[in-house]
N, C-alpha and C positions, 0 to 999 in steps of 0.2 A: 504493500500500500504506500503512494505518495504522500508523505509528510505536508502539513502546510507549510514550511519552511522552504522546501522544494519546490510546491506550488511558486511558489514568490521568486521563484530566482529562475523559473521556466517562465514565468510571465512579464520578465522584463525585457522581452524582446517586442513587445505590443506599446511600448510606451511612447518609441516617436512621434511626434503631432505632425499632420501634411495641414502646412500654413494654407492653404489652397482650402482644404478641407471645412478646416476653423471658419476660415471667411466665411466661406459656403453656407454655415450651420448658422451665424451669427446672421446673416442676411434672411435666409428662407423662415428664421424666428421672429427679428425686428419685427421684416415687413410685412408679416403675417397682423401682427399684434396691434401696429400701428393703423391699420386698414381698419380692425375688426373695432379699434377703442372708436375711428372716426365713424363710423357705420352706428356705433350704440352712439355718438352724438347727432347724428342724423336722425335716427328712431328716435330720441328724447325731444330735437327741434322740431318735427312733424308729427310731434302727437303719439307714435304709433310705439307706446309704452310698451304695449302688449308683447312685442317681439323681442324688448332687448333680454329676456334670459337669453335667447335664441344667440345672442351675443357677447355674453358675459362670459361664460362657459370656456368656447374658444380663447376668449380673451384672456380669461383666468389661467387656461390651460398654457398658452404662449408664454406668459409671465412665468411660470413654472419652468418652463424650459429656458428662458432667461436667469432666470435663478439658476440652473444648475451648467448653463455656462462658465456663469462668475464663478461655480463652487469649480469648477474643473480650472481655471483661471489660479485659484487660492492654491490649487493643489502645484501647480506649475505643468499644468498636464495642454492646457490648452495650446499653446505657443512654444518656440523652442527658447525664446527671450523670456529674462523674469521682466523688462520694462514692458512689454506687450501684455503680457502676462497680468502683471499689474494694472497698468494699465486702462486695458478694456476692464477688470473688475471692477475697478474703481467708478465708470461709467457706467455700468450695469449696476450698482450698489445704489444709483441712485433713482433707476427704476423701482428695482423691490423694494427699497425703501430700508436697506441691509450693509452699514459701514463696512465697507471690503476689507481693510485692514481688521479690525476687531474683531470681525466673524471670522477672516480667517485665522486670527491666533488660538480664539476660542475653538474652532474646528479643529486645530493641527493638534491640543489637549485632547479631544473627543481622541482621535485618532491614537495618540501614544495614550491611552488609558482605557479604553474602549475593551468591557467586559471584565475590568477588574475593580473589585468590590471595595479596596481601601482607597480607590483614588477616584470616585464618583464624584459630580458637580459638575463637571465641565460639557459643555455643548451635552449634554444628552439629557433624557427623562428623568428625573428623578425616580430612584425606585429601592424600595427597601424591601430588606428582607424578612420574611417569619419570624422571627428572633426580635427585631429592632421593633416590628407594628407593635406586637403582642408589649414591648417594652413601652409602650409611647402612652400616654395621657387620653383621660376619653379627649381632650380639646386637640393634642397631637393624631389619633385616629381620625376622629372628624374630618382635619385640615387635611390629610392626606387624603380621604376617600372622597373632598369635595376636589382635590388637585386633579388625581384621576377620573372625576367623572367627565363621560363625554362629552358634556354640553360645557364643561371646563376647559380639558384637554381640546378640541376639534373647534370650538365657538370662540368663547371668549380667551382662552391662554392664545390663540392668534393673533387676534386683534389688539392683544393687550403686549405681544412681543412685538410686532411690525411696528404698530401706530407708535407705543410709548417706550418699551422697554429697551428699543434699538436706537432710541435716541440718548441713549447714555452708556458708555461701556465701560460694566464693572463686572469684576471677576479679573482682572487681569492686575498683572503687580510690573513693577521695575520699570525699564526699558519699552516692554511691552504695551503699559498701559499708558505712559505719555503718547506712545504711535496709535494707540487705541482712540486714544481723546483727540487730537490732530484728525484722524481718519472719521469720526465721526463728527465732529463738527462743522468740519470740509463739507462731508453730504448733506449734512442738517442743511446746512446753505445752497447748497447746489439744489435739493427736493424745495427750498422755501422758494430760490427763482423760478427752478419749473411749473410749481403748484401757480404761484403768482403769476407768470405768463399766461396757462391754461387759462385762468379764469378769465382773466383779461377777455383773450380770446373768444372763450366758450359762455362765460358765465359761469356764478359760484354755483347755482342750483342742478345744471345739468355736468357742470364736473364730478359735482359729490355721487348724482345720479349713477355717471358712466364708473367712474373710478372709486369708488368706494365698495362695490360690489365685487368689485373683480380684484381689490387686493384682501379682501376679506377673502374671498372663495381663494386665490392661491395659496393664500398663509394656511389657509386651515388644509389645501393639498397638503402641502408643504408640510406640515406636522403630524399631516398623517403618513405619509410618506418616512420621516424618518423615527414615527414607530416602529413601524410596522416591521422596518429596518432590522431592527433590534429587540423590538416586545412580541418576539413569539414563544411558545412551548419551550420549546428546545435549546433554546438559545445558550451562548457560553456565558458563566461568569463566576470568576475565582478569587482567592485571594493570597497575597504572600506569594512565597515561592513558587503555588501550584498554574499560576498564572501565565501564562506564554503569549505574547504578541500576534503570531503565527496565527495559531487554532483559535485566538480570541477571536482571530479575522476573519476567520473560515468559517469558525462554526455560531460565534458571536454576532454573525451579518446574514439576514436571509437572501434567497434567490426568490426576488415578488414578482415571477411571472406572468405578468401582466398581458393584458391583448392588444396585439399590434398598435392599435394608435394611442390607447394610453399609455405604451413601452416611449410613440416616440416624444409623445408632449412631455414624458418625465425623462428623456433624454436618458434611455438603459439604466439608470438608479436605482432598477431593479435588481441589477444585479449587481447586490453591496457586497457581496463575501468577494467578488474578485477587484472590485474598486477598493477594498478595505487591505486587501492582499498583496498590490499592486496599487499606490491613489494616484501615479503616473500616468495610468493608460486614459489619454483620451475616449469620451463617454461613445463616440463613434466606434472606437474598437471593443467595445466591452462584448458585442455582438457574435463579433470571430471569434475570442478566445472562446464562447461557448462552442461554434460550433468546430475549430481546433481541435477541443477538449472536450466533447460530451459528455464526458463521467462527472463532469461539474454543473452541468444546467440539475442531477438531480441533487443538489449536496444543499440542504436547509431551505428548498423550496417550497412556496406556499404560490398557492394562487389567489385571485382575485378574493373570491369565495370563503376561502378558506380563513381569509387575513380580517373577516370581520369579526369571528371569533376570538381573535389576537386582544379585542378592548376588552374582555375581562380578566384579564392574564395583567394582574398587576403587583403580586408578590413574588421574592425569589425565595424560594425551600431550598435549604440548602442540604434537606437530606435526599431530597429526591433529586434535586442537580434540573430544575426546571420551573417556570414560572407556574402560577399558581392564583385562582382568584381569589375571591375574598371569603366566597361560601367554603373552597376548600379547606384554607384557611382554619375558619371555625370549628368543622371537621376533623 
């Protein structure tokens, strides 16, 4: 059997970015997105309210694939320059409304700590184990089981990350967190000129109309996407010595087999265990390695279906070695 370690050192030959490519991906998104927000301001100028779901959707869904441009961007995957690289995030950071510099330090943490139980906080879910609920206060259970509930998790923990929480970055120390505060305030400014010209343009009532729905609908994509990532069954997570970077990645990352055009709006994100393995490879190649390697498309795969189940899987057992809801729990 392949080691994940081995995994990781056979799949660095998938990591060159084709600049050509990049362009390509960055263009066939924009000007998707950009058509679909002026369409839902047309529907809002003519009355014909009724249709703009019919355009949120799409729109929501292009911003999502904007977003994981820039996340391929943070990782150094999209470009073979770190100033390109940089760069375009930095411009896409203030679409989604996501400080490129901050997110990405806070991401590169998710990444070196990802499935291991002493070094939790960082870019991911919060999530405790059997041990620590049972140890918590009725007022510490409550706060937890209102943190995870869906209408928290999927509704308002979006609107409350994008709108408010991404306008300040904290969690970061040292060096880090001056470039955090720089990086974020840059965008704060750069989102205040664009909001401010829209309206100019558009008006404040059919801006909030067109674009307030659609960063609402991607953020909560957006965080369900990287649940689901990570809050399944099976998933890894360890601690101390038994902990390994490799198999955290492997087995600690699902494969969210998704159907063709949600695979391509979430730009392959689906498949996190070889992006977690590898966060090099360009999201255009994540595609080949499976079909490369097919003994990997079945290794922690969940489908669409299956991954709705994943929102009550919000404890980790540590004797069974797998998440767990809250009824089990009691059990």
């Amino acid at each position: 059997m392949v080691s994940a370690q081995q995994w990781a050192r056979t799949l660095a030959v998938y990591r060159e970015p084709s600049h050509s490519r990049s362009i390509f991906e960055i263009a066939i998104t924009f000007v998707p997105f950009a058509v679909f927000w002026a369409l839902a301001w047309l529907v809002v100028h003519f009355g014909y309210w009724v249709a703009l779901p019919l355009l949120w959707l799409p729109a929501a869904g292009l911003l999502v694939r904007l977003f994981m441009i820039q996340h391929d961007c943070g990782h150094g995957a999209f470009f073979r320059h770190r100033s390109a690289n940089n760069w375009v995030g930095r411009v896409l950071g203030v679409l989604t409304l996501t400080p490129y510099e901050s997110w990405r330090g806070a991401h590169a943490m998710h990444h070196a700590s990802s499935g291991h139980l002493d070094r939790r906080g960082f870019g991911d879910i919060d999530t405790l184990t059997v041990r620590e609920y049972r140890a918590l206060s009725l007022r510490g259970r409550i706060r937890y089981r209102l943190y995870r509930h869906p209408l928290v998790m999927f509704g308002v923990g979006p609107a409350y990350l994008f709108l408010l929480r991404q306008r300040f970055p904290m969690g970061l120390v040292g060096g880090r967190r001056r470039q955090a505060w720089i990086s974020t305030m840059t965008t704060n400014m750069a989102i205040t000129v664009l909001i401010a010209g829209l309206i100019w343009l558009v008006g404040i009532g059919p801006f909030l109309l067109v674009q307030l729905p659609i960063t609402l609908l991607a953020g909560a994509t957006g965080v369900w996407l990287f649940y689901v990532q990570h809050q399944f069954e099976k998933t890894f997570w360890a601690e101390g010595t038994n902990w390994d970077k490799h198999e955290a990645a492997m087995h600690g990352s699902s494969h969210y087999d998704l159907p063709v055009v949600l695979r391509w709006l979430t730009a392959n994100i689906g498949v996190h265990h070889v992006h977690h393995l590898s966060s090099r490879i360009p999201y255009y190649r994540l595609t080949r390695v499976l079909r490369d390697h097919p003994c990997l498309s079945d290794v922690s795969r969940i489908t669409l279906w299956q991954s709705f189940r994943c929102v009550r899987l919000v404890l980790w057992d540590e004797g069974k070695q797998r998440l767990i809801s809250f009824r089990e729990a009691r059990a």
